[in-house]
N, C-alpha and C positions, 0 to 999 in steps of 0.2 A: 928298123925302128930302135933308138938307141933311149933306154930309158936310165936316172938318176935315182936310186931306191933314197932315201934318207929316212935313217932310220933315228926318230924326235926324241931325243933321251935326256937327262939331266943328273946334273952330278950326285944327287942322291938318289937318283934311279939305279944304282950298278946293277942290284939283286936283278930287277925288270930287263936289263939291257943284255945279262949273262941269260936269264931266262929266254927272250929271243933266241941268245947264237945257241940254242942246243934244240929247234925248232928243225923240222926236216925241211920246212919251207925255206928259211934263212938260207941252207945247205945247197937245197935249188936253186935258189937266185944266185949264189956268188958263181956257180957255175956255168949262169949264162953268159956268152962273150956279150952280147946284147945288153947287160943289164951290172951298172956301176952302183955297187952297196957302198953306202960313206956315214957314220952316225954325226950329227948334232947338237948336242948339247952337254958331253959328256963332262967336259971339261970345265963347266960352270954351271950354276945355280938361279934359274930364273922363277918369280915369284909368279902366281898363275894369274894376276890381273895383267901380269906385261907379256903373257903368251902372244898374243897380235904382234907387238912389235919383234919378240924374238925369230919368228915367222920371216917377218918381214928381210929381216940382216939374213936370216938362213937364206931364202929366196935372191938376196943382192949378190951374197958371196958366190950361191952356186953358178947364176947367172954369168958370172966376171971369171971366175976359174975351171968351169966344169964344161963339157959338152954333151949334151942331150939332146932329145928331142921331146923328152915327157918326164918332167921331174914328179917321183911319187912322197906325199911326205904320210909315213906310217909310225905313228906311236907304239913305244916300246912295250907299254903295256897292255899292248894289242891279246897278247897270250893268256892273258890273266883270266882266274875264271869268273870276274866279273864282265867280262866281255867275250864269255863260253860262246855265243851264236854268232860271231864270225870266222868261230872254227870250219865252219862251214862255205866258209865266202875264200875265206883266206889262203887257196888254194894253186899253188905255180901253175898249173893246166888249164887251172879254170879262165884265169887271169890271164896269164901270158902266151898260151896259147892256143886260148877256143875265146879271147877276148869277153870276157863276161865279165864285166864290171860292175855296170848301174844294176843297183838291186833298190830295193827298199823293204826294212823288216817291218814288219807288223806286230806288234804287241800280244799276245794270248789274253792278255787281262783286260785289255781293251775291245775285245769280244765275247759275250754274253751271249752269243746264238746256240753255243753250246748245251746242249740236255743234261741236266742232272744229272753224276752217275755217268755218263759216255767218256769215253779217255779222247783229250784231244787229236790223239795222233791220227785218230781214224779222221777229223776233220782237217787234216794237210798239215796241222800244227808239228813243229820240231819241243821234245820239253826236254829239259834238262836235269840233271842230278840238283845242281845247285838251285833249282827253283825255276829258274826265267823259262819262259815259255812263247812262243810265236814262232811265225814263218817269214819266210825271204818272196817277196815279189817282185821280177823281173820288170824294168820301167824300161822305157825309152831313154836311148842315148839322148842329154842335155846339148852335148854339146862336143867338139873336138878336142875344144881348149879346156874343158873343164869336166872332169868326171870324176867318179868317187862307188864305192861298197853300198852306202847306207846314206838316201836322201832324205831325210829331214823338213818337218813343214812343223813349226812349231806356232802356236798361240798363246796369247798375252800369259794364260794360265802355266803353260809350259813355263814360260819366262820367268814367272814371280817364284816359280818353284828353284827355277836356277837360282835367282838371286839370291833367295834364301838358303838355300843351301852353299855358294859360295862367300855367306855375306858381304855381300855388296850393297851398303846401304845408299849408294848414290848412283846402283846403277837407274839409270831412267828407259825404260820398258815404252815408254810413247816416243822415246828418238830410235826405236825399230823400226826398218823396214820391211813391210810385209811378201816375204823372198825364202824361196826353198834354197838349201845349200846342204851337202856333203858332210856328213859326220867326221869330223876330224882323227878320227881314228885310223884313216886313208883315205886319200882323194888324193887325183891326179890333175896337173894340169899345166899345159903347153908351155913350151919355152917363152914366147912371147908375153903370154897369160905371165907368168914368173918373172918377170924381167919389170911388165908394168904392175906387179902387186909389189915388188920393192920398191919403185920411184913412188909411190903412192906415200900423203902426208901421213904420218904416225895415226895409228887407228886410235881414236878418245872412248872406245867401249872399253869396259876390261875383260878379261877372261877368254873371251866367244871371237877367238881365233879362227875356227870352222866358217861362222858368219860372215867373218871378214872375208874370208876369199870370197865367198858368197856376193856378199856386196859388192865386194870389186868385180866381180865376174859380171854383176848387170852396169856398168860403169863399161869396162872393157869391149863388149859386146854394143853398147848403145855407141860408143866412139868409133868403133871399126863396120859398125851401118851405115855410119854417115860418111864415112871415109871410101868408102866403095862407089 
């Protein structure tokens, strides 16, 4: 299995991208003969409503010069300790050798079952120094062509909170579709899957790059039913 790591960076990411290569993980992968590390975006400056389409050209070029069989696309500021609890996921053994991909975290805050006083960990909870708090629950593989760390099932309320927080005042929240997808922070997915996510028209959302594979993924999937 030959897989494409790309590592999602941008030109004023360096601090983020130098932060990765001193990762012991980083260190494991360029080691595997199996496994081609190549970074993305280092060289230019993309604005975060045109993340979809930057995707998009990553996905075309690797498709046309690269060989694989599973391009991974992992954000360079995967390490950062606002994203502390895929320290955990984030792991060469786990990943590339004992194949433990599809997870999905669960929130600590978004559970109230907790006693007053009781420390979450005795309830399976992982808590952090920096605050965040939740667990990893192991899901079922989605799919072959499409997999990913951390699945995602967001609602309308989820979304108005994105928009606002990325101000986006024209993003429109009712031209969603109602679709689980891969937290863009890693997800993996087939040669094929890669190949028809770049010939796909310019995605009209801004930002929600993650979504888009998403999207295309029920797109890709609904075409290769009928094809069979």
């Amino acid at each position: 299995m030959k897989y494409l790591f790309v590592i999602y960076t941008d030109l004023e990411y360096n601090e983020h991208l130098e932060n990765f290569k001193t990762q012991n993980f980083y260190k494991q992968i360029c080691k595997d003969d199996n496994i081609e590390v190549i970074e993305w975006g280092a060289d230019f400056h993309t604005d975060y409503k045109n993340l979809p389409i930057k995707t998009q050209e990553m996905m075309k070029w690797c498709s046309e010069n690269k060989e694989y069989d599973y391009l991974i696309k992992c954000d360079d500021t995967i390490f950062n300790e606002k994203w502390i609890h895929y320290s955990d996921r984030l792991d060469y053994e786990k990943l590339f050798l004992n194949d433990l991909f599809e997870h999905q975290w669960e929130w600590g805050e978004e559970n109230f079952n907790i006693p007053i006083g009781e420390d979450a960990r005795n309830y399976g909870f992982t808590v952090y120094d920096n605050g965040v708090w939740g667990k990893w629950r192991k899901i079922k593989q989605v799919s072959k062509h499409y997999r990913g760390i951390n699945l995602l099932g967001l609602d309308s309320c989820d979304w108005e909170l994105y928009a606002k927080d990325h101000n986006f005042d024209n993003f429109k929240i009712s031209n969603l579709k109602d679709i689980s997808f891969f937290e863009g922070k890693f997800y993996v997915v087939s040669k094929p899957f890669s190949i028809f996510i770049s010939e796909q028209e310019k995605f009209d959302m801004p930002g929600i790059e993650d979504y888009m594979v998403g999207y295309y993924y029920e797109k890709f999937k609904s075409i290769r039913s009928i094809s069979k």
